[in-house]
N, C-alpha and C positions, 0 to 999 in steps of 0.2 A: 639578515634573513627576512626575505619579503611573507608579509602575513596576508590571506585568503578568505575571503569569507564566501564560503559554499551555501548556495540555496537549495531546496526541496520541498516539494508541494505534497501534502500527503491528505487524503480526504476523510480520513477521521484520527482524532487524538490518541486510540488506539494502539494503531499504526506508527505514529509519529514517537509516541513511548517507546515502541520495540528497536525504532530504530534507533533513539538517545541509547539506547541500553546497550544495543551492539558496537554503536562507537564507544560507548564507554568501556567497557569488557575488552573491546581492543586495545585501547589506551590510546585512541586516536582521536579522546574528546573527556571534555569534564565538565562537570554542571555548570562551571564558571566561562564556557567556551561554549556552552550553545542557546540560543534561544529560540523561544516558539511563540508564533504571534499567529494567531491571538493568543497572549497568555491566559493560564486558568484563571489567573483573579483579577482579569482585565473585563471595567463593564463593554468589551465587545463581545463577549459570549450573550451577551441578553437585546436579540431583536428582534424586529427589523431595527435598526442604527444607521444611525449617518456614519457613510464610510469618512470623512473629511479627516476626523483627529487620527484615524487609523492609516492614510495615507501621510499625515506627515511624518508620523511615528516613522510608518517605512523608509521615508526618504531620511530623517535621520539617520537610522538603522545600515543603513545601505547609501551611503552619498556616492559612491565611487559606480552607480551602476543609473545607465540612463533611464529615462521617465516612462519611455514606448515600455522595457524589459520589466521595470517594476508596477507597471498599472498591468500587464501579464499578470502577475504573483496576486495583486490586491485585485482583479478579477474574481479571479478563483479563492481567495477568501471573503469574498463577497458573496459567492453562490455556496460559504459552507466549508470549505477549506481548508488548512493549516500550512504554516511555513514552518520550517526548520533552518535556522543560520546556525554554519558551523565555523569556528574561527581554525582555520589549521595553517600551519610553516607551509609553502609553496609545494613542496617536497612531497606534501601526504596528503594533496587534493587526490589523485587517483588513485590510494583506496578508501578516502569516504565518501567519494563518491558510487565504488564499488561496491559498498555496503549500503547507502543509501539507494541504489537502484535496487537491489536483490530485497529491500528491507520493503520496497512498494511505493517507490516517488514514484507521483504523478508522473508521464512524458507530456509537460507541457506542450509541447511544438503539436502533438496530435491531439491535445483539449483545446489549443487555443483552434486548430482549423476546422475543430468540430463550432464553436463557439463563432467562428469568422459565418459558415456552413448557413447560419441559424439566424444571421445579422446584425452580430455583434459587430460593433467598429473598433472602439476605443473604454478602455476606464475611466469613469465620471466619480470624480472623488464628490459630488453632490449627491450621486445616486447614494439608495439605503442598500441595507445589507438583504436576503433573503428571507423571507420566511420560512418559517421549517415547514409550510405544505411544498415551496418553492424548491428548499435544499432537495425535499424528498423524491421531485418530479428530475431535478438535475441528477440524482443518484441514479434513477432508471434509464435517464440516458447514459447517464457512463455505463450501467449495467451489460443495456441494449450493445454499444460501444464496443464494448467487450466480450462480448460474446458473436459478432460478425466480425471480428480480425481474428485472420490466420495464428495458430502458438509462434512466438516472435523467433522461435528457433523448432523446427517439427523435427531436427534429429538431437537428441543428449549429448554429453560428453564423450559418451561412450559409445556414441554412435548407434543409438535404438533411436528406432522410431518413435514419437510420442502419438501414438494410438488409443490411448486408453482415454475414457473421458471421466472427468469428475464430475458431480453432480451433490449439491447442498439435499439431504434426505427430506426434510420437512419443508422445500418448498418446492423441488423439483428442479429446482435454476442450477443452469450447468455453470459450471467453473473455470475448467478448461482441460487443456489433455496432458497428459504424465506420460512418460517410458514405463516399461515393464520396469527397470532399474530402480525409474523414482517408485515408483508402485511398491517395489520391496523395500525401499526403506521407510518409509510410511509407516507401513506394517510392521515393519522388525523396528522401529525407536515405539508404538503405541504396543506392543506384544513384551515388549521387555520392563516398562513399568513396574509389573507388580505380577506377583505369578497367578493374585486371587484377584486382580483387577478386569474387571469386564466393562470398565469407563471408557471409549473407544470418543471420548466428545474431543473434538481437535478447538483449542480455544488460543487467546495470544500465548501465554506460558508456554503451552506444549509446544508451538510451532518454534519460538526461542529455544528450548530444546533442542528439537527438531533441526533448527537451524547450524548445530555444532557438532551433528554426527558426520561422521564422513560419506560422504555419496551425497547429500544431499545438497541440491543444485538450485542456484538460486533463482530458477525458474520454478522449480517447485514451492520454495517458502512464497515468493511473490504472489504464487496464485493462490496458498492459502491463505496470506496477509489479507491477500484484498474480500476474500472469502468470507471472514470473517470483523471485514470491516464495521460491517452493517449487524453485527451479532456478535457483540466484543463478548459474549458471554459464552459462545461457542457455538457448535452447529456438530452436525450428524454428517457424515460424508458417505455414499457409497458412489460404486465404482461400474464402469461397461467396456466391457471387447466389443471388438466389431462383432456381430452378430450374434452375441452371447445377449444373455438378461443381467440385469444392473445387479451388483453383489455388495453386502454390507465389507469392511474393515474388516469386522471381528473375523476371527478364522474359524472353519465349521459352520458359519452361519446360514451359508447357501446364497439361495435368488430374493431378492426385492420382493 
C-alpha cells in the first residue's frame, strides 16, 4: 500500500487547527499522521529568523518532492504562513484533500503568480522570515486578492445564484457572496443554538459546527475560515441583496 504525504498551506494556525480537527473526526488522520510547520514550540514562531534550519527541516520532511515545489511551501511560510503534512494510504488522498480545500488551503498556484506579479523569483533559504509589520502588509494583499476575484463557483449546488454579499460588521470588509440557500443555513445552525441565545458572533468552533450541518457548502465554510482568520476570536457578520441595505444575522433585527 503506497503511502502519501499531502501538503496545504494555510495562513493562520487557526485555520490550520479546524482543518487537523475535520480530518480527524473523519478518521482520515490522527495526531501521529499529521504535522505543521512551523510547529508551536518551534523557535520559528519568534522573528524575523533565518529561514536556513527551516528549509532543511523541510527537505527532510518532504524528500520525495523537488526543490522549485518546496521553496513554494517555505516562501509562504516565510511571509507568515503554515503547512500542514498529512500522511494518508494512496486511496484517501482525495478526500483530504477535499476537506483540506473546503477547510481554506491556500491555492498556491494563484499566490505564488501573485508573488511572481510583484518580483518574486525564487526561495533564498538565506533570506529571514517576515516581520509582523511585513506579515500584516502580505495579509492585505491576500485580502485585496480576495476580494477582486470572481466567487470560484457564482451558482451553489443547488443551483442559486450566489448574490448576496457578506461583509465583517465592525470593519466593513466584504467577504464574499452566499446563495439565498447558504444564507438559510447560516441562520437556521446560529438560530437553533440556544432559544435565549442572542450570541450571533460566528468564530472558528461555530463555523466547525457549521461545517457538519447538511446544506452547508464548502464554499460557504471557506469564506468564513478565511473571515475569521485574522480574528480567531470571532467577528459580527451582516449581510446585502442587490439593492436592499445590509441586514444583521439576528432575525427581527432589520437594516444596518
Amino acid at each position: 500500500m503506497a503511502i502519501v504525504k499531502v501538503i496545504a498551506m494555510f495562513d493562520d494556525r487557526a485555520t490550520l487547527q479546524a482543518a487537523k480537527r475535520r480530518l480527524i473526526d473523519a478518521r482520515l488522520a490522527t495526531e501521529a499522521t499529521l504535522r505543521a510547520e512551523p510547529d508551536e514550540l518551534s523557535e520559528d514562531l519568534h522573528g524575523p529568523r533565518p529561514m536556513m534550519s527551516f528549509w532543511e527541516r523541510l527537505k527532510d520532511l518532504l524528500p520525495a518532492h523537488d526543490e522549485q515545489e518546496l521553496g513554494t511551501y517555505a516562501e509562504g511560510v516565510r511571509r507568515g504562513s503554515y503547512l500542514l503534512v498529512v500522511v494518508v494510504p494512496e486511496e484517501q488522498v482525495e478526500p483530504v484533500r477535499q476537506i483540506l480545500e473546503g477547510s481554506g488551503a491556500v491555492d498556491i498556484r494563484k499566490r505564488v503568480k501573485r508573488w511572481l506579479s510583484a518580483g518574486w523569483t525564487a526561495f533564498d533559504p538565506a533570506a529571514v522570515a517576515y516581520t509582523e509589520e511585513e506579515v500584516e502588509l502580505e495579509r492585505r494583499c491576500i485580502d485585496q486578492e480576495t476580494a477582486e476575484e470572481e466567487p470560484p463557483d457564482s451558482i451553489d449546488p443547488n443551483g442559486q445564484p450566489r448574490k448576496i454579499r457578506l461583509f465583517d460588521e465592525a470593519t466593513g470588509r466584504e467577504i464574499g457572496r452566499i446563495s439565498e440557500a447558504e444564507l438559510k443555513v447560516l441562520q437556521d445552525a446560529l438560530e437553533e443554538e440556544d432559544p435565549d441565545d442572542n450570541d450571533y458572533w460566528i468564530n472558528p468552533d461555530e463555523i466547525d459546527d457549521l461545517a457538519c450541518r447538511p446544506g452547508a457548502t464548502p464554499h460557504l465554510i471557506a469564506l468564513l475560515r478565511r473571515a475569521v482568520s485574522r480574528s480567531p476570536e470571532g467577528i459580527d457578520i451582516v449581510f446585502e441583496r442587490e439593492g436592499q441595505p445590509r441586514q444583521s444575522l439576528r432575525p427581527n433585527a432589520g437594516a444596518v
